[in-house]
N, C-alpha and C positions, 0 to 999 in steps of 0.2 A: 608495396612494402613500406612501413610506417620509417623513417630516420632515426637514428637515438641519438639523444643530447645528450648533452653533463650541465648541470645548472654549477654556476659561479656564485658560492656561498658570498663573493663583496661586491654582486651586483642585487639588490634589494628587487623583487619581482612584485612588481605595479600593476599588473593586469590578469587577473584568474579567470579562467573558463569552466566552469563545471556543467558538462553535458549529460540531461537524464529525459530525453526525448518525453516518453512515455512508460509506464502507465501510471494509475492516480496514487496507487501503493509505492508502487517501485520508487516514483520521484516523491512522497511522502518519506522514505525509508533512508535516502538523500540529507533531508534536512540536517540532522549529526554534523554531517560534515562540513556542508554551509556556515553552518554555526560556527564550528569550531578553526572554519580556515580564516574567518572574517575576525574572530576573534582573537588569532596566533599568528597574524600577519597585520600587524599593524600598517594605518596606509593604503594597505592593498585593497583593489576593488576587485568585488566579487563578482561575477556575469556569470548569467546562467541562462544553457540553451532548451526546449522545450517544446512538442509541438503544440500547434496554436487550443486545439481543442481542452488542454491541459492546463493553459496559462496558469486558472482559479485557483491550482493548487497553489503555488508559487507568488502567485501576485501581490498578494498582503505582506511577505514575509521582508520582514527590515533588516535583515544579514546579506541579502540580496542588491547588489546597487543597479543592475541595467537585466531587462529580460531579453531573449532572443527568439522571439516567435517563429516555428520551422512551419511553411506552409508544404509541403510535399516537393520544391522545387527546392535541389540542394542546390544544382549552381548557383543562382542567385542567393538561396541563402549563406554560403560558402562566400562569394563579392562583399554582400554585408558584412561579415564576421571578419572580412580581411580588415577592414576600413578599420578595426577597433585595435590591431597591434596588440595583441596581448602577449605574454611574455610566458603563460603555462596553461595547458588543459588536463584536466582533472577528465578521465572518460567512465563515467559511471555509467555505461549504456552497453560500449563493448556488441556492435553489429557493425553492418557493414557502412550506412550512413553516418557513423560515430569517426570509422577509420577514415572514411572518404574525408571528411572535415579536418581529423587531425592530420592526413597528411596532405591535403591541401594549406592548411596554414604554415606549416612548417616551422614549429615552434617546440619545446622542451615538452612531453605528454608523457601522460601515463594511465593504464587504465585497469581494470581486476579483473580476477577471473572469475568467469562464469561458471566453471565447472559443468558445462554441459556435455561432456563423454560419461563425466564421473552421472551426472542424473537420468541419462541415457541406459549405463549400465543397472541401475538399483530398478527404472522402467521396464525394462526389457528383460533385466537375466536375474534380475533378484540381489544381484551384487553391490552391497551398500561399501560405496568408497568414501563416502561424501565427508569432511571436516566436522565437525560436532562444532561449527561456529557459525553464527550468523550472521548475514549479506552485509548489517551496515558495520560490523567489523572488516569483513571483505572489501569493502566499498575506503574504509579509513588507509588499507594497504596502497591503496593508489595516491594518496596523495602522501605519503611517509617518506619519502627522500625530500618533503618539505619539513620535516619536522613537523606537523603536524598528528596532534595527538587526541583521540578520544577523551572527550569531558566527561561522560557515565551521565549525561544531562537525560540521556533519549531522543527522544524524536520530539519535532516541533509542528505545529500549524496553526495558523492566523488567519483568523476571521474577521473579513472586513466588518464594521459596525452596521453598513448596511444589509449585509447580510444575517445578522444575528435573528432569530426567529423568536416573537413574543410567544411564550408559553401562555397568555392568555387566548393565542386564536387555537387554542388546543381544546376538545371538548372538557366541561366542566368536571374537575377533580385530577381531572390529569397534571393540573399546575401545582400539584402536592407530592406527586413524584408517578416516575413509568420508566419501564424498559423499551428501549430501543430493540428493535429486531432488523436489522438490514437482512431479508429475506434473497437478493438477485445477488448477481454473480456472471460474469461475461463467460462463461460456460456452465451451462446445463449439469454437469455431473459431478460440481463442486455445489450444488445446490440440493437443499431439501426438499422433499416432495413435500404437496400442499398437506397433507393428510399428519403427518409428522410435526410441519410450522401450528399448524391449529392445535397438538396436542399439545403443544408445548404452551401455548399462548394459554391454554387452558389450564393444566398444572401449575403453572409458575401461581395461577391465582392473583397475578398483577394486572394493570392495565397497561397493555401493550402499543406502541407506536410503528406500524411497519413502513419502514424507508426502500426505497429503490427507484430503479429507472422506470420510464412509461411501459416496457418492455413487462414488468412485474407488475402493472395493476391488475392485471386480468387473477394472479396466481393471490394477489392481495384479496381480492372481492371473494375468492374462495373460502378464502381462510378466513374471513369475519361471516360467511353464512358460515361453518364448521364451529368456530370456537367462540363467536356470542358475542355481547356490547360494547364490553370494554376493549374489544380492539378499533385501533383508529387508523386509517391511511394515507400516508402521504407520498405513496408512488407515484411516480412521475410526475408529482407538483410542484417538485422543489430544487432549487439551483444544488450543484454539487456544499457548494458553502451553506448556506439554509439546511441542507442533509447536517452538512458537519455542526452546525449549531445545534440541533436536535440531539446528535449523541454525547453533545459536550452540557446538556445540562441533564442527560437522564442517568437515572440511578446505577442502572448498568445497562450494556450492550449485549446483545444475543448477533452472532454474526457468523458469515460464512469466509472462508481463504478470499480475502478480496480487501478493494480498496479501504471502503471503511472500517477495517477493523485496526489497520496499522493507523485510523484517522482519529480511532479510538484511544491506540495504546498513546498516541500522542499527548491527549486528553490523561492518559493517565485510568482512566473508568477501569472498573472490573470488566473483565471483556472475555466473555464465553464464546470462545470460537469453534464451529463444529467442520470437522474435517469431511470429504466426498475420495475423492480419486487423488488428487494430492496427500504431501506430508509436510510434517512439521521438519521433517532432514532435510528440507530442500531448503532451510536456513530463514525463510520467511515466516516464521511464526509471530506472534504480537512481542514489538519488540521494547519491553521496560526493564532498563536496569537496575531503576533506583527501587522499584518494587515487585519483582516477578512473581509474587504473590499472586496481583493481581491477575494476572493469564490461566484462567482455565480452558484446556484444550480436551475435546472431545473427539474423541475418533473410535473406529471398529478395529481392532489390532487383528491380527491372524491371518487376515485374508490374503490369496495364493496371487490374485490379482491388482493389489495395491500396492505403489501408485501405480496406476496404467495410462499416467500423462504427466510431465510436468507441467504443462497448461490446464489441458478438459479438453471434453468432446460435448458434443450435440444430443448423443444419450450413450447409455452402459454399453462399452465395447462385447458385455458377457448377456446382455439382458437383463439382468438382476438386479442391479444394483444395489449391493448389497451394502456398499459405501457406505451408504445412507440409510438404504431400507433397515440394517439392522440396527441403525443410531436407537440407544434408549433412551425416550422421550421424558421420563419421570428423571432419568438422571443428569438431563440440560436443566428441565424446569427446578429439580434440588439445588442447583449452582446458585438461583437468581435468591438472593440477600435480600 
């Protein structure tokens, strides 16, 4: 059981913890607040915890003073995190290693809701409870007995200089402008079939850039025999930051519920996001305040079976999937500008 504090408004708090473990989106979707506690707490140092695989997101970012790499062993990493005395945690993670941490430290925390009954229920019985708000406003609730307040800035990400990707080693013409397509997705049934990514690559009539893990070259190499020359790719060749360079100088973004699309709204890009088994209720959609214009969301509305995961699965719990199979292909490629 976690303790509860009362913070002392005439003692000035010198040490913040902001914990966002994982994943690339999620601790992407973070940033806001970073910004904004480093900015409205003069003084104060910011520390932020992370597991190690993750660092890249977080690393470059200069609102951030100290990182805490989690390698799977929380005792010891808990011994570390003692030695630093911090004086608040901020829990933008909200599981069980997040509680273990904060009530191991024993210090003034707070952390948001997840709303996982409410996503439970819209999964399972069709019953949408869920806020019409989104996560990184959820996520701003947690540190609000700080006074700290949304800037409407958005979300942030920094690219180290070594990682920036010359648009010369791109094939010839491509350095005149191209759409990004982040094609993978750490489940299967938030993704498009190869058959659909090729028609689109074809309509849109641009030349296309597909990003993803090594996991996705095999689904990459399909889609350039289906959709022809001007597709290029760079599945699994490229560090998470080298990806984020990519979508940060192309014209727009084609993308699936995943990390790179919030790595997108960051960037600010037009960003064509196409929905599977997820929803955009689930408070994660691209998230731009200063121009929501730019977020066009694609999905199948109607279906008796949507969402049937807050996550994903391996393949269509129905067979069908119809998520995707009934995605219309002429009307992602009409979004691309």
């Amino acid at each position: 059981m976690l303790l509860k504090f009362y913070i002392c408004k005439k003692c000035p708090l010198k040490k913040i913890l902001v914990i966002r473990l994982s994943s690339i989106g999620d601790i992407v979707l973070t940033s806001p607040v970073v910004r904004c506690v480093k900015a409205q707490m003069p003084g104060a140092e910011v520390h932020f915890a992370v597991k190690r695989q993750y660092l890249p997101v977080v690393s470059s970012n200069p609102h951030i003073d100290k990182i805490h790499t989690f390698d799977n062993d929380l005792k010891t990493f808990v011994r570390e995190l003692k030695k630093e005395r911090f004086d608040y945690i901020i829990d933008l993670h909200q599981n069980f290693r997040s509680w273990y941490i904060r009530g191991s430290l024993k210090v003034p925390s707070r952390g948001f809701r997840k709303l996982n009954f409410r996503k439970w229920l819209l999964t399972r019985l069709r019953i949408n409870l869920l806020p019409d708000t989104h996560i990184v406003d959820r996520y701003f609730r947690a540190c609000s007995t700080l006074g700290i307040r949304n800037d409407g800035q958005g979300l942030d990400y920094f690219i180290p200089q070594e990682d920036e990707y010359a648009l010369e080693k791109l094939p010839r013409g491509f350095e005149k402008g191209y759409v990004a397509f982040a094609i993978g997705a750490r489940h299967a049934t938030k993704c498009l079939p190869v058959h659909k990514i090729a028609a689109i690559c074809q309509l849109s009539g641009r030349q296309v850039v597909l990003l993803g893990g090594k996991e996705d070259a095999e689904t990459a190499e399909e889609v350039i025999i289906q959709a022809g020359p001007y597709i290029y790719s760079l599945c699994g060749r490229l560090s998470l930051n080298q990806s984020a360079s990519i979508v940060r100088q192309a014209d727009v973004v084609i993308t699936h519920d995943t990390g790179l699309m919030h790595i997108a709204a960051a960037f600010r890009k037009r960003v064509i996001s196409v929905w599977g088994n997820t929803v955009p209720e689930f408070g994660m959609s691209p998230y731009m305040p200063g121009n929501p214009e730019n977020s066009v969301i694609i999905q199948v509305q109607g279906l008796s079976c949507r969402p049937c995961s807050k996550l994903g699965y391996d393949r269509c719990p129905k067979k069908h999937f119809r998520c995707m199979e009934d995605i219309d292909a002429e009307e992602v490629a009409g979004q691309v500008l």
